[in-house]
C-alpha atoms as an extended CHARMM CRD file, in Angstrom:
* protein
*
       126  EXT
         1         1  UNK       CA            -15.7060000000       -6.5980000000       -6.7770000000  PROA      1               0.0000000000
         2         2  UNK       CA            -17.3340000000       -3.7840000000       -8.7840000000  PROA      2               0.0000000000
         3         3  UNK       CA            -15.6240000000       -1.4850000000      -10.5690000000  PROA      3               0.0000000000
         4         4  UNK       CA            -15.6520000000        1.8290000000      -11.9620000000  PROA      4               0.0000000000
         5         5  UNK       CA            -13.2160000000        4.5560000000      -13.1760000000  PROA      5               0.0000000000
         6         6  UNK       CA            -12.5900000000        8.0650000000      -13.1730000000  PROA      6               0.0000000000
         7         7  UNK       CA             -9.6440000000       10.5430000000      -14.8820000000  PROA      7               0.0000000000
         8         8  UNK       CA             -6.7490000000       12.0740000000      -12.9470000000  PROA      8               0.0000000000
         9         9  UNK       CA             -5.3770000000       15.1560000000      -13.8100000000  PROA      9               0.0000000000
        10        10  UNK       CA             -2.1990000000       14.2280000000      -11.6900000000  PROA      10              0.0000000000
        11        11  UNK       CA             -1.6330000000       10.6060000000      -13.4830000000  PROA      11              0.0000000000
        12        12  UNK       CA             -3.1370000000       11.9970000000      -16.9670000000  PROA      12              0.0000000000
        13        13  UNK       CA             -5.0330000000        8.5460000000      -17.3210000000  PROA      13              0.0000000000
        14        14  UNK       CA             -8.0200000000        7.1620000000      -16.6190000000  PROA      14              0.0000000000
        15        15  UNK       CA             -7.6340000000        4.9440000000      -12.9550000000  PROA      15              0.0000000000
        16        16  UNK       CA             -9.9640000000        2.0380000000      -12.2980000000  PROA      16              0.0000000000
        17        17  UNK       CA            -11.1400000000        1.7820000000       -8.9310000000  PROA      17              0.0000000000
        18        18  UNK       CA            -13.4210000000       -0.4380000000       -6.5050000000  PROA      18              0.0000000000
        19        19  UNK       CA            -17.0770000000        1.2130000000       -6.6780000000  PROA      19              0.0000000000
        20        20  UNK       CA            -16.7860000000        0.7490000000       -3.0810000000  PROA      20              0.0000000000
        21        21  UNK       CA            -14.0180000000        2.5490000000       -0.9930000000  PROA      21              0.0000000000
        22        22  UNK       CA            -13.5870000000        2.9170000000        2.8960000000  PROA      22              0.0000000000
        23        23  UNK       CA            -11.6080000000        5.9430000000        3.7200000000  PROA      23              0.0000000000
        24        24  UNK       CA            -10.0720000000        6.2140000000        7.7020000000  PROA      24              0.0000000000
        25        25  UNK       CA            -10.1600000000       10.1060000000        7.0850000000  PROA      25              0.0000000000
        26        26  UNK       CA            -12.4150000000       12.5320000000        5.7900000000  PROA      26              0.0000000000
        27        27  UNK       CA            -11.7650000000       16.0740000000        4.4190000000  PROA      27              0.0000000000
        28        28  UNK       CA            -11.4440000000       18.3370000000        7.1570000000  PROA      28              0.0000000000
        29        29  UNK       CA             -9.8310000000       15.9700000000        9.0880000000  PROA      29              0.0000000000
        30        30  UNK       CA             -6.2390000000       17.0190000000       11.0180000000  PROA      30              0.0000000000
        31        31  UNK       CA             -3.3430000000       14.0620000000       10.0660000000  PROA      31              0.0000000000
        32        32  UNK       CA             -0.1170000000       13.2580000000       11.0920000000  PROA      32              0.0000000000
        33        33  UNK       CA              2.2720000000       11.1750000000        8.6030000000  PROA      33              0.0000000000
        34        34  UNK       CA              3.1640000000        7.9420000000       10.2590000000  PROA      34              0.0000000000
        35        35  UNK       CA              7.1320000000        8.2320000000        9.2850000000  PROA      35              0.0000000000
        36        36  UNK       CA              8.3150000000       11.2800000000        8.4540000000  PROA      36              0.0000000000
        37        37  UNK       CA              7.8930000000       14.9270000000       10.4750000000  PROA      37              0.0000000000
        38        38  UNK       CA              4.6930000000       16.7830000000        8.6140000000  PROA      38              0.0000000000
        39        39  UNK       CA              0.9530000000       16.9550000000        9.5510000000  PROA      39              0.0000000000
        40        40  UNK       CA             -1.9000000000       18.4670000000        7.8050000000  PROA      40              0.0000000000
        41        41  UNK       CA             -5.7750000000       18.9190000000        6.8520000000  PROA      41              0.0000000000
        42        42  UNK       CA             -6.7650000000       16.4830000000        4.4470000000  PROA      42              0.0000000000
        43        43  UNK       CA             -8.8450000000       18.8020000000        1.4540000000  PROA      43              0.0000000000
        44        44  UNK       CA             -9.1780000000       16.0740000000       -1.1510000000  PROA      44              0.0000000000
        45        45  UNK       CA             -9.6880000000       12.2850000000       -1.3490000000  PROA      45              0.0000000000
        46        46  UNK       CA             -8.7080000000        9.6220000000       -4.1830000000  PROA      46              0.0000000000
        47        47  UNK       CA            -10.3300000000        6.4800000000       -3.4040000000  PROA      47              0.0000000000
        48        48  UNK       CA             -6.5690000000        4.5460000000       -4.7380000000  PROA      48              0.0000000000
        49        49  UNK       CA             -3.7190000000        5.8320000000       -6.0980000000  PROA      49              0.0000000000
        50        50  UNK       CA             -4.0060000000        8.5190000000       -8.9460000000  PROA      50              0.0000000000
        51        51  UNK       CA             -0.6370000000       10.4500000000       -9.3200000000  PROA      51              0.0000000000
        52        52  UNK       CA              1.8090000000        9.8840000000      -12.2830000000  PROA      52              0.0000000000
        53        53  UNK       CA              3.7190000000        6.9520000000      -12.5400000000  PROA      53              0.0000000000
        54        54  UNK       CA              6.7900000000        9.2200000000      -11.5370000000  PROA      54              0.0000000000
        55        55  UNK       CA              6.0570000000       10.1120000000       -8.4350000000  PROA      55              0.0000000000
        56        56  UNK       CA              5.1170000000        6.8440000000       -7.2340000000  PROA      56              0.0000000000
        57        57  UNK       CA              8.3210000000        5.6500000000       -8.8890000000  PROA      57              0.0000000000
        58        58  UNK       CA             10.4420000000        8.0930000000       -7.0150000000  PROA      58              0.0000000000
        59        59  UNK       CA              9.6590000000        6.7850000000       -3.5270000000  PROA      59              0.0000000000
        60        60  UNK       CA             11.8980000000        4.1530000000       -2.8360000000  PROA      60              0.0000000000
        61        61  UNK       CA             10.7480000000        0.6310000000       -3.1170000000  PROA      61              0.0000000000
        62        62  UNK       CA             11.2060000000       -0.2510000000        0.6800000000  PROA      62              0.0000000000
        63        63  UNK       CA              9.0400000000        2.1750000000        1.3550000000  PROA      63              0.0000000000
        64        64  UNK       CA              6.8230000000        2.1540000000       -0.9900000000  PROA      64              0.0000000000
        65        65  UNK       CA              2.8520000000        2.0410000000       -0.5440000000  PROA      65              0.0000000000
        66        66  UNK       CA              0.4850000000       -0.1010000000       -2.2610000000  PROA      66              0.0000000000
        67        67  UNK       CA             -1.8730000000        1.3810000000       -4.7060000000  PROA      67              0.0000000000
        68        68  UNK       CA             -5.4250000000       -0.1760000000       -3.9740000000  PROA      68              0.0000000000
        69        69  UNK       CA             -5.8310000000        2.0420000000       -0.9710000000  PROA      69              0.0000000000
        70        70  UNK       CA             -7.0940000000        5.7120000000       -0.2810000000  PROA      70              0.0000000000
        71        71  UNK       CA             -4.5430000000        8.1490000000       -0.7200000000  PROA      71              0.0000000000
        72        72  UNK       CA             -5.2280000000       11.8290000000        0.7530000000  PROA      72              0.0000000000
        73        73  UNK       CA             -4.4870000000       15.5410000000       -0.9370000000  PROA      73              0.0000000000
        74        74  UNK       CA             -3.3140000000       17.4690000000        2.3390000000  PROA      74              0.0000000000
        75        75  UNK       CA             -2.4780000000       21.1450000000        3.1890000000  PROA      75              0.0000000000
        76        76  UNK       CA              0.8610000000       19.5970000000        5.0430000000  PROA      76              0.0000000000
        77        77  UNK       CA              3.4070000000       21.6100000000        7.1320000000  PROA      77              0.0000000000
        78        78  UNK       CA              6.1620000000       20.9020000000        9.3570000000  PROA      78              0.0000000000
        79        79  UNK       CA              8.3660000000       23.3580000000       10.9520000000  PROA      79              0.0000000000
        80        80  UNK       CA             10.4120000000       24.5950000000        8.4200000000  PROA      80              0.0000000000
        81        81  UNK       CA              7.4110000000       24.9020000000        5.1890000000  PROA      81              0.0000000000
        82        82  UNK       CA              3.8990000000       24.3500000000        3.9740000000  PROA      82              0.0000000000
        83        83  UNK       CA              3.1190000000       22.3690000000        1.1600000000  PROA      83              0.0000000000
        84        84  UNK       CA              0.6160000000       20.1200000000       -0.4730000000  PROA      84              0.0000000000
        85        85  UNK       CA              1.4410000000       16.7100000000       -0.4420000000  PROA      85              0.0000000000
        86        86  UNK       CA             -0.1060000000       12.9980000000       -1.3610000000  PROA      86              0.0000000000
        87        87  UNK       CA              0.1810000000       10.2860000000        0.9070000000  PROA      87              0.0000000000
        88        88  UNK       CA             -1.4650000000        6.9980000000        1.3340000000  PROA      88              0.0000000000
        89        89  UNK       CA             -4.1940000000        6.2620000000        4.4350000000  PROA      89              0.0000000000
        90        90  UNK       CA             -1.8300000000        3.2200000000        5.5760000000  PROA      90              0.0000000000
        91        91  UNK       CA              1.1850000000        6.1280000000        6.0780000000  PROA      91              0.0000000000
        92        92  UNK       CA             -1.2640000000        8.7120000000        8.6790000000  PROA      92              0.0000000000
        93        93  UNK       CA             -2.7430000000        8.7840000000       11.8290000000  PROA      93              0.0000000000
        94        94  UNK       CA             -4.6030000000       11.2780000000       13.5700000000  PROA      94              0.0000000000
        95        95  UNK       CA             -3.0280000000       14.3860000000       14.9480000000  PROA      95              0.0000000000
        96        96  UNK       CA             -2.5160000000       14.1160000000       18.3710000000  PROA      96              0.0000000000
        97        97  UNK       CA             -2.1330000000       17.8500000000       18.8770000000  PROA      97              0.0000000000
        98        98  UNK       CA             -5.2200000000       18.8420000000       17.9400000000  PROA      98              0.0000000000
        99        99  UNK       CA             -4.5160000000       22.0290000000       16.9860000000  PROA      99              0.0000000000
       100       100  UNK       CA             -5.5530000000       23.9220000000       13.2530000000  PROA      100             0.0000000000
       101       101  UNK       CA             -2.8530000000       23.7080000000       10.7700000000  PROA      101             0.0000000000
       102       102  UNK       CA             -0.7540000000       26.9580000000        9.7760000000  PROA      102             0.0000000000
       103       103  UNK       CA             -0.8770000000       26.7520000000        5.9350000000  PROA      103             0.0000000000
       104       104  UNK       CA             -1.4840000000       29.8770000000        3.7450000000  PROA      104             0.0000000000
       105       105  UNK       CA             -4.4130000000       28.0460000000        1.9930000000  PROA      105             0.0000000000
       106       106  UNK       CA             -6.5590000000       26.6910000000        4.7730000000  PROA      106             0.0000000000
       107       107  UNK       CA             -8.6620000000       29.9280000000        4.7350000000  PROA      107             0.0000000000
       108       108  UNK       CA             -9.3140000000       29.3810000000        1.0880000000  PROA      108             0.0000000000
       109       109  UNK       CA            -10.9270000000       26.0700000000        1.7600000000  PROA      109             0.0000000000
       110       110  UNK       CA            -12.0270000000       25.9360000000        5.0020000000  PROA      110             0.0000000000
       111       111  UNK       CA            -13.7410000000       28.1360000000        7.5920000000  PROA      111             0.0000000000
       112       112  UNK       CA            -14.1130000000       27.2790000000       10.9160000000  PROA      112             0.0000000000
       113       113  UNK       CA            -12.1700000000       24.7610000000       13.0790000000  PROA      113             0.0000000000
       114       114  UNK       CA            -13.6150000000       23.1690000000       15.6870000000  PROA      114             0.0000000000
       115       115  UNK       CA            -13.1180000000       20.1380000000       18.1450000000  PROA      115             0.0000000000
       116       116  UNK       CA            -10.0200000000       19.1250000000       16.1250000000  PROA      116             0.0000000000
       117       117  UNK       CA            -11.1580000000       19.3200000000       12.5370000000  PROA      117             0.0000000000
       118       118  UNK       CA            -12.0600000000       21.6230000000        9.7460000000  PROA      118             0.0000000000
       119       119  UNK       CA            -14.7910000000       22.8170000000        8.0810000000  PROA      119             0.0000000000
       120       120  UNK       CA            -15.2870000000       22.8780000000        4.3160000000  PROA      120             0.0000000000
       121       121  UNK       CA            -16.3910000000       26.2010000000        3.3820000000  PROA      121             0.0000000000
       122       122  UNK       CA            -19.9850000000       26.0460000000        2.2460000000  PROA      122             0.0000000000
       123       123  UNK       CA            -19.7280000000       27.4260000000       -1.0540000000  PROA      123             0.0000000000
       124       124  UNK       CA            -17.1500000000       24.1940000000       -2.0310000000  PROA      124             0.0000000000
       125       125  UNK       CA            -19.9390000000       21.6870000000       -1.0660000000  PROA      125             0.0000000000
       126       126  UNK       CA            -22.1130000000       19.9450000000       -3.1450000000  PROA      126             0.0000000000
């Protein structure tokens, strides 16, 4: 498989990934975490794992994800905060509610919100 790589900020490295990457979400896109009680907007996209080595270290190993698959930045809330938080595409699922996401910085990054997903705002588009 081809390879290529790009830095992280997060990990402070340089992460080698598959040229090629299939992503179940896109940005915009309204997710639910699989396990635990939190659902957001997905607003970024790493195409395998690019945090530090802490923080994958910190989830414990029984539950812990592999790193060759997409792993998604989301605006997250659940009833008692908002946050940001990292979590890999084998731990979501789509929202089943449907409804837009109450986190103070969806309006920074995305306008409208429409038949269950966002949209980017235009001026963060390439």
């Amino acid at each position: 498989m081809e390879r290529t790589q790009f830095f992280s900020q997060a990990a402070g490295r340089t992460i080698d990934v598959p040229r090629h990457a299939r992503a179940r979400f896109a940005i915009g896109d309204v997710v639910r975490h699989r396990m635990f009680d939190f659902r957001g907007v997905i607003f970024d996209i790493d195409p395998v794992f690019a945090n530090s080595e802490e923080w994958y270290e910190s989830i414990p190993q029984h539950l812990r994800p592999g790193r060759e698959q997409p792993y998604y930045h989301l605006l997250a809330e659940n009833e008692e905060s908002s946050y940001v938080a990292y979590v890999s595409q084998q731990n979501l699922l789509r929202d089943a509610e449907g409804g837009p996401v109450d986190h103070p910085n969806v309006a920074e990054l995305f306008r409208d919100f429409e038949n269950g997903r966002y949209r980017l705002r235009r001026s963060l588009t390439h």
